[in-house]
Phi, psi and omega in degrees: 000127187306131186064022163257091181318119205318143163058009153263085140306155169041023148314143176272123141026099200303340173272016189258309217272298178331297195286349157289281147021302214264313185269338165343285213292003199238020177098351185080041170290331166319334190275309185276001180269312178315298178300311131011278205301296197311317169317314175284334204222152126286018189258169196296170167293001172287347184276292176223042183282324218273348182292309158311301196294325198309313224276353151328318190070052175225178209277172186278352197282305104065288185251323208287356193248287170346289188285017153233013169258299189268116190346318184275342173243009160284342213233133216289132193222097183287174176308328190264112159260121142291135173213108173275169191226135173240000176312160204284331191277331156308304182313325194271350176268008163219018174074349189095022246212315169312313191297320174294329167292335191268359171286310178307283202340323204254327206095007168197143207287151154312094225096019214195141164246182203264208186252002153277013186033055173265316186254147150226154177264137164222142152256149164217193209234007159161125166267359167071037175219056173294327186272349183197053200259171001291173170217199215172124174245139179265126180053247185241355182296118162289114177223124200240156174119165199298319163316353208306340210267298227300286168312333149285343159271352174069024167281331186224158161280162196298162168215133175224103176278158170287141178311158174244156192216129203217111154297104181266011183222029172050013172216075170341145181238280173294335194248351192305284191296024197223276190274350199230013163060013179243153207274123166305321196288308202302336180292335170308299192313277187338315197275331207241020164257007165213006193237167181241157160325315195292325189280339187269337171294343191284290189336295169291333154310285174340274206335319197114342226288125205212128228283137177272345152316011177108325148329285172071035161296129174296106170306355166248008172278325182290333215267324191263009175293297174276323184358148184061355177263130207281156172069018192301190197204140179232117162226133193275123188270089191240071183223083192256120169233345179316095148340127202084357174216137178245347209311318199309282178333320143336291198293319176265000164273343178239339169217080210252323165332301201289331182319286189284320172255039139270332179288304191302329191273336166312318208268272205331300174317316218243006196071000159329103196288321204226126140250182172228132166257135187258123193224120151350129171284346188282014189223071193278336178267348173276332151339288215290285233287337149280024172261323176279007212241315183307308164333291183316311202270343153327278194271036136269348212064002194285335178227131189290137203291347179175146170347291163304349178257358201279142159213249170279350177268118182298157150247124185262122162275121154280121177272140148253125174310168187225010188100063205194123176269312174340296201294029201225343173276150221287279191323325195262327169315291152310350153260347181290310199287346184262031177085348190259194176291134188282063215264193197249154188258167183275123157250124036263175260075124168256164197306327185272025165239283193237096179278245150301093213058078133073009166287199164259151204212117154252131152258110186233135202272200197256007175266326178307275200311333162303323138328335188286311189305306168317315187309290181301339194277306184241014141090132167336297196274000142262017141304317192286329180313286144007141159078184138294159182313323201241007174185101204278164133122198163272134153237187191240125178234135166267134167249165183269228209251339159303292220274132161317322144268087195248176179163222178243070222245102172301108191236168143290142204272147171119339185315129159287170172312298166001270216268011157294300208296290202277331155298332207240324189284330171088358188072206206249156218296153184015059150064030174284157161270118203275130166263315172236167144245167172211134146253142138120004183089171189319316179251064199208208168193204201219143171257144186259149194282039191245351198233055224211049169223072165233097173320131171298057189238188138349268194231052159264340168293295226283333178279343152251020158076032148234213200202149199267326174056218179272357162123341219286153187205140193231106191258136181253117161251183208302358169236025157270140180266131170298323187290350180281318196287276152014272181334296135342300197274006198243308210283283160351303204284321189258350166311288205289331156282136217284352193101308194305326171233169204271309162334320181252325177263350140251023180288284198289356170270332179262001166261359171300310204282319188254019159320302221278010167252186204245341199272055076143196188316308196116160173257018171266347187296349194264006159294296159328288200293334180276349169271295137013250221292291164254003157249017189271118199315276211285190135305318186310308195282305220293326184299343211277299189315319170301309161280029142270324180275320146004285175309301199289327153299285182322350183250300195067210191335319151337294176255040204284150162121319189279023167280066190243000000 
């Protein structure tokens, strides 16, 4: 097959891998150039994207398709940037309602800057303040609560509460530093003055330990994928966008230590010279605080000062995201950082053979990797102990802003729902009746709130049509309208899709179209949705149908027709 090299089947195209190469390899400057440019002007990118690639030495296609795919560098930029979250758990704590108010409150509409180019509004699609929505980051200043238009208008002053974090299983994992004060680096320093790369991958195999990013592939199956390969590359995926979980955010902001040194122990597990952490742009303080967390571990000795100097101590880059819920899926991760647009790839390849710039590449979120230190420390088999036999360990489950106690709650995976919403959650703010729940985010699914005596695993969700995903759990009560809510999730699905194949970027555009009547589908939508559902490139087209028909159980009759 024309670009492909004799006896590597399913290689990318030797010029896609050049051309990642040329800007790739240099760290993914194209991206930050990009932005750079957005920064100064207000005119579309048509304007002045093909000018970044040139001066690049690359073709204009190049610029223009990153600064018209992704959201932070498409979107209109006053001297005042606003960016409100419409995301499901901001939508279920005002119905949705807040983004209009905060259009009077500012003078401008959303997707718009005003025509002195002092203010412009972006929506975006989760800010990781699920706990206290709707929010809104003004620049970079957060402001969150029922007030918000209020607080954007400077009637009231701003409130960005701390996230709340609560160990339930009396021996913290995710939480050892946050809530149990203990230090991650030290478990590093041991491992990697008394361990071999081999013993922590055998260790971590023990645990059981299987990736918390929505996958739930076994992370020492991924580790040995690459284990040995030259230029391999380990990256931490802190592109958490499932609405409704913050848990990433949590971590890297209060403990970027626990972070950074499961990445250094990932790279150490896998021969790995370089990692990388991928960070939300909607996470401007987990942005500042690994950076300052790299510094720390830099001028300590825990990390090497650069790529050449790099050996069993890694040298680690913090990257910034540009806006793209897609680009949080491995593949679609890996063209962002290599400059392109951030869409999902076709597999194999698979990632740990040609990945990032065309090395082996582990990618693992940041909740995985935060896991590694405990592991190593206190040996693979009192991680398995955790959990069930067949899906070991802790996880960080988010409540929203609906539960009388929400916050960041360290549960065993097997708990049941229940008694999460209701033991640990407190049920719902002034004694509501929880009508739905949705775990696992927008493509993850939703339980009605008479049925919640469902273990917190894989797949006792997945035998009920939801999904454990990054964990985020969103309550709904009796004064969300299921078709609004519907509606919301169609509206998301075709916002949020990458394009790249055709099932899922016009699958979510007609169903969004027939979202918005009341007089239920149709009899063409169970044609839609089976086509969705198995042709669709990523997870992102095949999952949207399945969390409709979720939903559409959790309602019952309300929403008949779209269980299909």
């Amino acid at each position: 097959m024309a670009g492909r090299t004799p006896g590597e089947p399913g290689r990318r195209p030797d010029a896609l891998r050049e051309l990642s190469a040329r800007h790739g390899g240099r760290g993914g400057l194209l991206p930050a150039a990009l932005e750079r440019a957005r920064a100064s002007t207000a005119e579309e990118p048509g304007a002045w994207a093909p000018q970044v690639a040139a001066a690049a030495g690359l073709p204009a296609a190049a610029g223009l398709g990153p600064a018209t795919f992704f959201a932070d560098l498409a979107a209109p930029r006053g001297e005042r940037h606003v960016r409100v979250c419409t995301a499901t758990a901001c939508f279920a704590a005002r119905g949705g309602r807040h983004l209009a108010e905060v259009e009077r409150a500012l003078g401008v509409t959303a997707g718009t800057a005003d025509e002195a180019g002092t203010t412009s509004l972006q929506t975006v699609h989760c800010l990781g303040y699920c706990y206290a929505g709707p929010a809104a980051l003004d620049g970079t200043l957060p402001r969150t609560g029922p007030d918000l238009a209020a607080q954007l208008r400077g009637r009231t002053g701003p409130r960005a509460p701390a996230i709340p974090a609560a160990d339930t299983t009396g021996a913290p994992v995710l939480l050892a530093g946050i809530v149990g004060g203990q230090e991650a680096w030290d478990v590093w320093r041991r491992a990697v003055s008394g361990l071999r790369p081999d013993d922590v991958r055998q260790e971590t195999a023990a645990s059981g330990l299987r990736g918390r990013g929505g996958a739930g592939f076994p992370v020492a199956d991924k580790w040995a994928a690459a284990a040995g390969k030259p230029g391999a590359v380990v990256v931490a995926n802190g592109d958490e966008g499932d609405p409704g979980s913050y848990a990433d955010r949590l971590l890297m902001e209060e403990d970027p230590e626990r972070v950074l040194a499961g990445l250094a122990l990932a790279c150490f597990a896998c021969g790995a010279r370089r990692g990388m952490v991928l960070v939300r742009s909607e996470y401007p303080g987990a942005m500042a605080r690994l950076r300052r967390a790299v510094e720390r571990a830099t001028e300590a000795g825990d990390l090497a000062p650069s790529a050449g100097a790099a050996g069993p101590r890694p040298f680690v880059e913090v990257v910034e995201g540009a806006g793209s819920y897609v680009s949080g899926e491995e593949t679609a991760l890996i063209a962002r950082l290599e400059g392109a647009r951030g869409c999902a790839r076709p597999r194999p390849p698979y990632p740990t053979d040609h990945g990032l710039w065309d090395r082996p590449t582990v990618v693992n979120n940041v909740e995985t990797l935060a896991a590694v230190p405990w592991i190593v420390a206190h040996g693979g088999a009192s991680y398995a102990r955790r959990g069930v036999p067949d899906e070991t360990g802790t996880k960080l489950v988010c409540l929203s802003e609906r539960f009388a106690r929400p916050g960041a709650y360290e549960v065993e995976l097997g708990t049941p729902v229940g008694e999460i919403v209701t033991r640990f959650g407190g049920g719902l703010k002034d004694g509501r009746e929880l009508v739905a729940l949705q775990i696992g985010g927008p493509l993850g699914g939703f339980l009605a709130g008479t049925a919640l005596d469902v273990p917190l695993t894989t797949a006792a969700l997945a035998a009920h049509g939801a999904a454990l995903g990054h964990g985020g759990t969103v309550a709904f009560d009796a004064d969300t309208d299921p078709y609004e809510l519907l509606r919301h999730i169609w509206e998301f699905a075709a916002d949020e899709s990458c394009g790249a194949c055709s099932p899922c970027r016009v699958g979510t555009r007609r169903g969004l179209g027939l979202a918005r009547h009341r007089d239920g589908p149709g009899e063409s939508y169970g044609q839609l949705a089976r086509l969705m559902g198995e042709a669709s490139l990523c997870a992102f087209g095949r999952r949207v149908p399945a969390a409709v028909r979720s939903l559409a159980r959790a309602y019952g009759p309300a929403l008949e027709g779209w269980d299909r």
